[in-house]
N, C-alpha and C positions, 0 to 999 in steps of 0.2 A: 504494500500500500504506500502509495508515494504520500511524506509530509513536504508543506511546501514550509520554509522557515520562518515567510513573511505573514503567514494563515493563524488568526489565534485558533487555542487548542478549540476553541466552540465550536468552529468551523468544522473541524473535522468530527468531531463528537457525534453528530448524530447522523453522520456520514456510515463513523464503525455502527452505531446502535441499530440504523436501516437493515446492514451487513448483517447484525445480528438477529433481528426481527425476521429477518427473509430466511436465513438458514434454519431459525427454529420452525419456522412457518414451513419450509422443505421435509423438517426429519415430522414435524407432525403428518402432511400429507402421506409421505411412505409409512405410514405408521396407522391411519385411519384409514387409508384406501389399499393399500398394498396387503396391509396384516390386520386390517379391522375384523373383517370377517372369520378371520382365522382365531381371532385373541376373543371374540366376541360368539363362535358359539354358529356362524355362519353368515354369510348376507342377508339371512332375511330377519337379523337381529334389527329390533328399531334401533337398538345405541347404534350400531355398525351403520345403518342407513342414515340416520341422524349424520354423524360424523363423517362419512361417506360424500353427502350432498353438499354441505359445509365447506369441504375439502377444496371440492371440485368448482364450486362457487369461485373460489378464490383464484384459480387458472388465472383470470387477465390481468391480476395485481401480485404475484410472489415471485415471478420471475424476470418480469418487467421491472419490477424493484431492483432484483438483484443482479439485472443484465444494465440497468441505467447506474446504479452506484458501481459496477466494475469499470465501467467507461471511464466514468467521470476521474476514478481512481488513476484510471493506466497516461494520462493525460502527459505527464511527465515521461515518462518512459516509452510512448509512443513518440517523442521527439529524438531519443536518444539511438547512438547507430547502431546496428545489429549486436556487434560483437558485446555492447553491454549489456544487452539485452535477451540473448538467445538462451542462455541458463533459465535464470527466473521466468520466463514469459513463454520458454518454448518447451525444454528438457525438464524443467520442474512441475511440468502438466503433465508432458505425454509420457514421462516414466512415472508418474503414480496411475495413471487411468491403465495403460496396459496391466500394471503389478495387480491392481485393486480388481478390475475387471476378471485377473485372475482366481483371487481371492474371494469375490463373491461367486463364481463360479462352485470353486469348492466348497464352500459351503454352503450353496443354493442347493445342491442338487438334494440331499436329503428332505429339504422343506420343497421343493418346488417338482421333483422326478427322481423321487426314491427307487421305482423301479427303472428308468434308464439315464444314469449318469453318465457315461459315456456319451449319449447325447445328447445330456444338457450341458454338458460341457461344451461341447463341436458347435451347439446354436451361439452358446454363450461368445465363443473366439471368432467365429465367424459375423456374430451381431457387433463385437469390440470394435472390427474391422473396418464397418461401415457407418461407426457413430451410433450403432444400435443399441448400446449398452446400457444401465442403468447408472453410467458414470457418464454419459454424453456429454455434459456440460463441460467437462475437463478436455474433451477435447475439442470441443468448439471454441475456448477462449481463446489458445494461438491463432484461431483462424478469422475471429473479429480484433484481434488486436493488428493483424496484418493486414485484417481491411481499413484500419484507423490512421494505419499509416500512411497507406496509399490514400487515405482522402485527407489527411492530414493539413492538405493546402485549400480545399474546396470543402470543408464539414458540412456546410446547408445541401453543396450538390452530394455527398454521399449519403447525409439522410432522407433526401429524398425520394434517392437511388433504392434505399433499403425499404421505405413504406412503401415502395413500385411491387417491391417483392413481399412484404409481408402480406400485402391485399393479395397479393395472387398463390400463397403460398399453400392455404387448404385446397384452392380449384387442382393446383401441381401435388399436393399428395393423393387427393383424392383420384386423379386421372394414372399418376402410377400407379395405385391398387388396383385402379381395372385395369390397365392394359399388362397386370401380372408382375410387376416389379415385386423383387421380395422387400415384406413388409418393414427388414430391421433396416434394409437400404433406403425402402419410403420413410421410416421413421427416423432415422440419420438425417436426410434433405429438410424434412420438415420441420426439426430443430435449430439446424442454420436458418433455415428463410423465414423462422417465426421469430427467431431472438434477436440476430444482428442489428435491426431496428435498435433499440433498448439501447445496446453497446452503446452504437453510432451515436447515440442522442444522446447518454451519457459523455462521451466525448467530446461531444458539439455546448453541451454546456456545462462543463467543469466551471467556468468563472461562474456563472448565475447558482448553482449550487450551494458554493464555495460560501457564496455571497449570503446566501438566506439567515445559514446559522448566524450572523451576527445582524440582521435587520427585523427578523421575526420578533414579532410583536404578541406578547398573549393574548389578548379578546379578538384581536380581529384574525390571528392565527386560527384561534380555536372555533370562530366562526365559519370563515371559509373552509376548515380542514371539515369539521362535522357536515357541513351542507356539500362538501363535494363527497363525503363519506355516504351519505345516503344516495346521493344522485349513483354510486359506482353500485350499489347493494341493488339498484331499481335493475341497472343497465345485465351488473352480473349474471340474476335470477333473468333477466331476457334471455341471455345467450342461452343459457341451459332447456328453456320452456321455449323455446323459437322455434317454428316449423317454417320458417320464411327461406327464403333461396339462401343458398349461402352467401352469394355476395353480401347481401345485407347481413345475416348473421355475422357476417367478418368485419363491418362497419360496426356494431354495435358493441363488438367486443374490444375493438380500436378503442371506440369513447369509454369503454368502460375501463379499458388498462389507463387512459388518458385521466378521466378522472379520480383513482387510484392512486395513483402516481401524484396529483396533487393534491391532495387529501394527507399522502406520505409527507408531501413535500413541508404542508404544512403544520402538521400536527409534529412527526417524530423531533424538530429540532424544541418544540417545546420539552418534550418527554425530555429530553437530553441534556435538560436546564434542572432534572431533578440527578443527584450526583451518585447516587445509585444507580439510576438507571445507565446516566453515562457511564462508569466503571463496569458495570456488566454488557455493557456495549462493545466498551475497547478490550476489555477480552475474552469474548464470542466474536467480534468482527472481525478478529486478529487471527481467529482459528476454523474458520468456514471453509478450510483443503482438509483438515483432520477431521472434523466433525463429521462433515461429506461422504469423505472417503470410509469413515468407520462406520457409522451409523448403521449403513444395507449389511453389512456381515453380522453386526451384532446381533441386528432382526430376526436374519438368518439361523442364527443358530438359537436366539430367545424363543420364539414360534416353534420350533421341533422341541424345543424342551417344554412350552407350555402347553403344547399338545399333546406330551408325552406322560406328563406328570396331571391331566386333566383340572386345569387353575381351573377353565372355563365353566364348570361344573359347579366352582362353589360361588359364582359371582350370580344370584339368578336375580339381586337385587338391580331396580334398574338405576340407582343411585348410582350403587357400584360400577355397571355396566357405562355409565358416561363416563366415570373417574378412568376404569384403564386406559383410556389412549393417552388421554395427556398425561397419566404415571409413568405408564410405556416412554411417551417421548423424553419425558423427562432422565430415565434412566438411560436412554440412548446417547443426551447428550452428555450425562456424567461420566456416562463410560468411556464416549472418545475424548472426552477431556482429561481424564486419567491415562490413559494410553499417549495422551499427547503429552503428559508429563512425564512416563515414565520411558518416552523417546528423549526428550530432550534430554532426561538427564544420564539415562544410560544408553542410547540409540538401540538397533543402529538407523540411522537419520535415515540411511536408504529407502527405508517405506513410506518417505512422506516427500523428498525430493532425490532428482539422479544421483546416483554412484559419481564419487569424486566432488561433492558439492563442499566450495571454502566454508570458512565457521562463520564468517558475515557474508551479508548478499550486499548487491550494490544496491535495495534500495531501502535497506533500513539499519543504524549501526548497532543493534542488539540483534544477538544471533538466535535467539530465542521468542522474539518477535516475527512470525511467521505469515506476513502482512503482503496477501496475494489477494489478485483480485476474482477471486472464484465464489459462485452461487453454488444451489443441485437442481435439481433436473426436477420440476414439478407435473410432467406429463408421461412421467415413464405408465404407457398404459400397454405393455408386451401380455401375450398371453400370457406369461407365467409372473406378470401383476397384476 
């Protein structure tokens, strides 16, 4: 995460806190939609549906977030020349997404094709391949931070190059499904051509960002943040209940990520003014490649234990029944925050950046400040989630 030196710390505060709202917001989603039904006793549990719809609600605002604060972030470092940049931005992605991709593999298959691992493995390596993985997002950041560069000199024409493409992005997956493209291939494309917008517009306003945390005002923040918060809830619940063409569906979901996004914009740099909230900001914001990457294996193996030891049996209460997801989440994220401590202090670092990485990076001088500009993937919807 690039600081700038001339930026007070507020500026950035509720920059990480966003960071960190969107990453919890990601491990709750795989957590209610991925493994609801499974920690819940089945889909046609109402908690599970409950949580479920909730989840899926949130599609136009959790990774919009987390694709417009990565932008905004890389801002610095998209100016700077390859060689400083090729570690941190290129080899510190794509060697955790192949490792990790690995890793969920093996321990997916018990939870996901206990009888054929050999070939949930082979879908698994061959979906990594094609961006099909439930780690996509990691590998798509090299690939918007090299579109950032390349528009580096024209930002307004490259974002508008990119909402060319996000409008036509579901007609382009939907026409590779029927004309038989394989699906982890169609689902690779459709994660570039829906997120790179997000990046690019984080890019294009790093300064007006920057700027907020020190000009936001409380009553007229909390005003416009809550009336653009309902208008996004109105637009949301459309996308989902729409039987309209898609094109319009894809317009609704625009205004819906758009009014989202400023709802974020206005409300989170309040939160960020409370000094808790900022502290658990700046270190969740700081750790959103660990969390990411740990989170789906811990599922992994938590779900075949909770199925195995039948939790779901004693929970018939429905009190209870809302409480597991967000207990669930909650233990997901302490776990990879434990794990991310117990790297730093005894490695080996390999599993969170390349083989041969120095003990500082070039863009933060605490080596244990881990400050990348990485989201998770909020739409991983593969058959076997």
């Amino acid at each position: 995460m690039d600081r700038s030196p001339a930026a007070p710390p507020g500026r950035l505060a509720w920059l990480d806190l966003a960071r960190a709202i969107s990453i919890l917001l990601v491990v709750l989603y795989h957590v209610a939609v991925s493994a609801g039904p499974e920690l819940l006793g089945g889909s046609d549990s109402p908690a599970a549906r409950w949580w479920s719809r909730v989840n899926v609600a949130l599609i136009p605002l959790r990774m919009p977030l987390f694709f417009l604060i990565a932008g905004a972030l890389a801002t610095r470092a998209v100016q700077r020349p390859w060689r400083a940049v090729l570690r941190p931005r290129v080899l510190d992605l794509l060697w955790p997404y192949l490792l990790w991709c690995l890793l969920f593999a093996v321990t997916g298959w018990p939870r996901y094709a206990p009888s054929d691992p050999f070939g949930f493995l082979f879908g698994e390596v061959t979906g990594m391949l094609v961006i099909g993985s439930p780690y996509w997002f990691i590998a798509v950041l090299p690939i918007f931070f090299a579109l950032a560069r390349m528009g580096r000199g024209r930002p307004t024409a490259a974002v508008v190059l990119a909402l060319a493409v996000y409008l036509l992005a579901p007609v382009l997956h939907a026409g590779m499904l029927a004309g038989g493209v394989d699906g982890d291939l169609a689902y690779g494309v459709f994660q570039l051509t829906d997120n790179a917008l997000w990046y690019l517009l984080g890019a294009a306003l790093h300064g007006p960002l920057l700027a907020i945390g020190a000009r936001v005002r409380t009553v007229p923040g909390l005003l416009a943040g809550t009336g653009l918060l309902a208008v996004f809830a109105v637009l949301a619940a459309a996308v989902l209940r729409s039987d309209a063409p898609l094109p319009l569906v894809r317009l609704i979901e625009l205004a819906a990520s758009l009014t989202g996004l400023g709802a974020a914009v206005a409300l989170i740099p309040l939160l960020a003014r409370w000094g808790a909230a900022a502290r658990l900001g700046s270190h969740l914001g700081s750790r959103t490649l660990v969390i990411y990457l740990v989170h789906p294996v811990l599922l992994n193996v938590g779900v075949v234990a909770w199925i195995l030891f039948g939790v779901d049996d004693h929970l018939s209460a429905p009190s209870c029944q809302l409480l597991v997801i967000p207990a669930v989440t909650v233990l997901a994220v302490l776990g990879s925050l434990a794990l991310d401590r117990s790297i730093t202090r005894w490695g080996p670092r390999w599993l969170l950046a390349a083989p041969g990485a120095p003990s500082t990076s070039d863009e933060t001088p605490d080596p244990t400040a881990r400050r990348r500009d990485l989201p998770d993937p909020s739409r991983y919807r593969r058959s076997h989630e």
